[in-house]
Each structure stands twice: as structure tokens, then as C-alpha cells.
N, C-alpha and C positions, 0 to 999 in steps of 0.2 A: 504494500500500500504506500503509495505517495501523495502526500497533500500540495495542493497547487496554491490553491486560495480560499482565503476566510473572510466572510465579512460578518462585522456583529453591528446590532443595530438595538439600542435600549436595552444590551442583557449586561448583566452585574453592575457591574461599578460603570458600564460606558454609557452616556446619556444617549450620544451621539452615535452616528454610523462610522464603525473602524474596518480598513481595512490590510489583512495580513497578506502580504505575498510572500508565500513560502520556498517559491522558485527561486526568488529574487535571495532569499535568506541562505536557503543552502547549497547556492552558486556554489561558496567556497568550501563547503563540507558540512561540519557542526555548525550551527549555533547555539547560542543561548540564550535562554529568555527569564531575563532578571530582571527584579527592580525591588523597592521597599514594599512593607508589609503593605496590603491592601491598595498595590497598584494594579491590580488586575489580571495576575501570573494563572491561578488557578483559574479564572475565569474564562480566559483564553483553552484551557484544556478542555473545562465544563463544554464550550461550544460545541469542539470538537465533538466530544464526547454525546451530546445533545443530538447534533445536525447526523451523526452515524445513528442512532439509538434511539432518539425521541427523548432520552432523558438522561439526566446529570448524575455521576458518582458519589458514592456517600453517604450521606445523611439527605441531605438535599433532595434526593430524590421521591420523597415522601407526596404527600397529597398535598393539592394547593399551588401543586409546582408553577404553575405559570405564576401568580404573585410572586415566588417566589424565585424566581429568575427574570422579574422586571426588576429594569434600573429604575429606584428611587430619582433619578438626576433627569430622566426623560421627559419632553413633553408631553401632557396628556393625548395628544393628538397623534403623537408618534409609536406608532406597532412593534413590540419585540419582533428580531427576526435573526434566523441565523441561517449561512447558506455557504456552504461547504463544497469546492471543485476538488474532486482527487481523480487519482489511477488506483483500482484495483481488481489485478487478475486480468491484468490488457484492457479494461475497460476504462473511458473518459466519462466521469458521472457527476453530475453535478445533484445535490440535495436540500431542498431549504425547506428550514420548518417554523410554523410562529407557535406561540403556544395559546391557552387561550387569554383572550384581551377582555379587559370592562373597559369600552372604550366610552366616551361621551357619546352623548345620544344626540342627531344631528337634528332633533326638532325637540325642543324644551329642555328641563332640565336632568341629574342624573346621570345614569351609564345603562348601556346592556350588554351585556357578554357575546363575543365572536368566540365562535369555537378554533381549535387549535387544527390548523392547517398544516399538511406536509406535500413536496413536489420533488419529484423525483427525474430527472433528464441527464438522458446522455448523449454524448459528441459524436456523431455521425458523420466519420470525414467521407467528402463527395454527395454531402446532399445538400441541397439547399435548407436553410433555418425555416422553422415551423410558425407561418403566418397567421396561423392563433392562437393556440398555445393556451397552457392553461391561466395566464395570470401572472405569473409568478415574475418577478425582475430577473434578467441573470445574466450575467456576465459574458462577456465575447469570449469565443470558442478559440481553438489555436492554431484557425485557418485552414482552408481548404477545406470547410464542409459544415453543416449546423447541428442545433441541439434538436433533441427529438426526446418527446415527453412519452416517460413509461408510464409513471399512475402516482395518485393524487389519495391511493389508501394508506393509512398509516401501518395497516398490519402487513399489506403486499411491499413495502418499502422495507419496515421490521427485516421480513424473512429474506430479502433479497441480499438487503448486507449481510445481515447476519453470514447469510450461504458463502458470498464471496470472501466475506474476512476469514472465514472460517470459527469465527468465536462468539462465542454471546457477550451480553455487554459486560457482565461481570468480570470473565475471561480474559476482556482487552481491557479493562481498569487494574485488571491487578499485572499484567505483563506487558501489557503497551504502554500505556496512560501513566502508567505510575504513580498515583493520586498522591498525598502525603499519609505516609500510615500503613497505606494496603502492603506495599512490599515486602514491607515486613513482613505484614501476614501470609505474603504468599513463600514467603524463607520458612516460615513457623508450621506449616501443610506438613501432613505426612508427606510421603515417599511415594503410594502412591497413587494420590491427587497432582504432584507436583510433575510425576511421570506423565498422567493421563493428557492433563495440558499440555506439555511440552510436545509428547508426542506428537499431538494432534495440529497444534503452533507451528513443529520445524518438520511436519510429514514424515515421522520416521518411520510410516508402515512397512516400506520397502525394507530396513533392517531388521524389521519384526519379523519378516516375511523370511528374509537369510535366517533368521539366529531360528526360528519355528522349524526350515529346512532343515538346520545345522542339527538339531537335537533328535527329527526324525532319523536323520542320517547315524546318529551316535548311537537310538535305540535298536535300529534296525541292525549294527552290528555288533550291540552289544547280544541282541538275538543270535544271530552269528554265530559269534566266539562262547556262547552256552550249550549251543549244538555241537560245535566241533569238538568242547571238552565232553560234552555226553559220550559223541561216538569215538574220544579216542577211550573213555572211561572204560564204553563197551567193546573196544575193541582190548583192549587191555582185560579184560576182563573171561574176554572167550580165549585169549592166548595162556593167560595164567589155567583156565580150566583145559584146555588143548594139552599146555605144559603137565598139568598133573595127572591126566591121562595117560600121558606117555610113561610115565614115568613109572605107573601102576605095570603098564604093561612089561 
């Protein structure tokens, strides 16, 4: 998985629409992203985390969650949103989700609640861009071809990532994500929880597949070498009675 671009718009601490270019950031290889407490570090992850998943690491992810991933600093007028360009498994996809809004009500006083929207598209080089489209804003593609909307359900989006990343969202908080905390826990897992993951994480069926051969192979002549001690036992054993035969005679 590769992230391209992020943009947030009224989530945590950002009142404002920010945006992350993460092409631009790891041109030179690593980078890092620091600042002082409560500049927005985790919040940045949360996104991530959100725009893949539909929901936030942690605690946080409790009920209420849209209040609870609105920026305090936002205009009332201005809609959380979070929208997410990456690569994964060869694919150009882009993801954006709001959560839900009480927005002001555009005739009197008050608010009423939008429910929480998600949009799913992906980058289709060689076709022309989609002249209706569901709504959604998003970002220019990376030439030579448009975006092309897959679906607008949150549960068919759920299982899409899910399938490509390979992990549930728990899975990619505690080995991708890194939250503050979880790490640890995931150092603290037996042996083999820690196994199941990883396997599944770095595809190591294929060596499961060798080491399951390997051990067929070891029983199959441990078979072998029990047979050949039987019949040299029996063969030893009609020579000894051969021998004492003889000897009668």
C-alpha cells in the first residue's frame, strides 16, 4: 500500500481544509511527522485510519463518533471530510468519507443531521473522467485516463479494503498504524496470535506450504526406515532360526 494524498477538512484539531502530499514527502525516502503535543500528529493517522475503515483507532472509536471527530475550530457551515488517494495491490483508488453532520438548517433556526457518506473511485488510465459522478470532490488523477466511481455503500467499501489490504482494521492499527500504546500490545500477544498476523501480513503460506511438505516428507520416511528395521529384524530372525536348525541337524 502506498498513500498518495490526504486531504482533511474540519477533522480534529484542523478547522480548515489541509492538505498532505505524501509523494511529495517521500520523494527522499522516510519522513517524519512531528510537532508539539496537540499539533495534530495522531490526527493525521486517525484520517488515515478513518478514510481506509470508516472509523478511528482507540478509544475514539466509540458511538457519537462523528461529534466526535468534528473540529471544534470549524465553521458551522463547513462539513467534516476526509479523502484519501493511495495504490493498493496495483490498484489507483481514491476514498472519501464525511461522517455524520448537524448541520444548520437552511430555513429557520436549529440543525438537522446528514447522515454519514462514503465514495469510493478508482483511476482508470485511458478513459475519459466520469461526467456525473457521484458528488463527491476529488482530486486530478495522474494522467492519461479518469476516475471511475465503484459504490457509494459503506459496507461494499468496508469489505473491498479490507480484501485488498488484507487486514481488518484492528490488524492495521496495531502493525501498520502504530497508534500510541497498541505496539506494545501487539509485543505483549502470545506467539500464536503474533504468528497468525504476520503470516497472513508478509504471505508466508508458501513457507507453510514447504515446511507442511518438509514434514510429510520426514514422516513418510520415517515410515520407511521402520519397515526396513522390521524386515531386516525379520530377516534376522529366520536366519538365527535357519542357523539353529542347522545346527540340530
Amino acid at each position: 500500500m502506498r498513500l498518495h494524498r490526504l486531504r482533511i477538512t474540519a477533522f480534529g484539531p484542523f478547522g480548515t481544509t489541509q492538505d498532505i502530499d505524501f509523494d511529495e514527502l517521500s520523494a527522499a525516502g522516510l519522513f517524519l511527522l512531528h510537532g508539539p503535543t496537540g499539533a495534530g500528529k495522531t490526527s493525521v493517522l486517525d484520517a488515515v485510519c478513518y478514510a481506509l475503515y470508516g472509523s478511528v483507532p482507540g478509544p475514539r472509536q466509540g458511538s457519537g463518533q462523528g461529534a466526535t471527530l468534528r473540529s471544534d475550530h470549524a465553521r458551522p457551515d463547513t462539513r467534516t471530510e476526509v479523502r484519501l488517494e493511495l495504490t493498493v495491490a496495483g490498484r489507483r483508488l481514491e476514498i472519501t468519507r464525511q461522517p455524520p453532520w448537524a448541520r444548520p438548517k437552511k430555513r429557520g433556526t436549529g440543525t438537522t443531521t446528514d447522515k454519514a457518506q462514503s465514495w469510493l473511485r478508482e483511476y482508470a488510465r485511458g478513459e475519459a473522467p466520469d461526467s456525473g459522478g457521484t458528488g463527491a470532490p476529488g482530486s486530478g488523477g495522474p494522467g492519461g485516463g479518469g476516475w471511475k466511481d465503484l459504490s457509494r455503500s459503506h459496507q461494499e467499501i468496508g469489505e473491498e479494503i479490507t480484501q485488498l489490504l488484507g487486514m481488518s482494521k484492528e490488524q492495521f492499527c496495531q502493525v501498520v498504524l502504530l497508534p500510541q500504546g497498541d505496539f506494545a500490545r501487539f509485543l505483549r500477544a502470545d506467539a500464536e496470535a503474533r504468528g497468525k498476523l504476520l503470516g497472513r501480513l508478509f504471505d508466508t503460506r508458501r513457507f507453510a506450504a514447504v515446511e507442511q511438505r518438509l514434514a510429510e516428507q520426514r514422516r513418510a520416511a520415517e515410515a520407511q526406515v521402520r519397515e526396513g528395521d522390521a524386515d531386516l529384524l525379520a530377516d534376522a530372525h529366520r536366519m538365527q532360526q535357519a542357523a539353529g536348525a542347522g545346527s540340530d541337524g
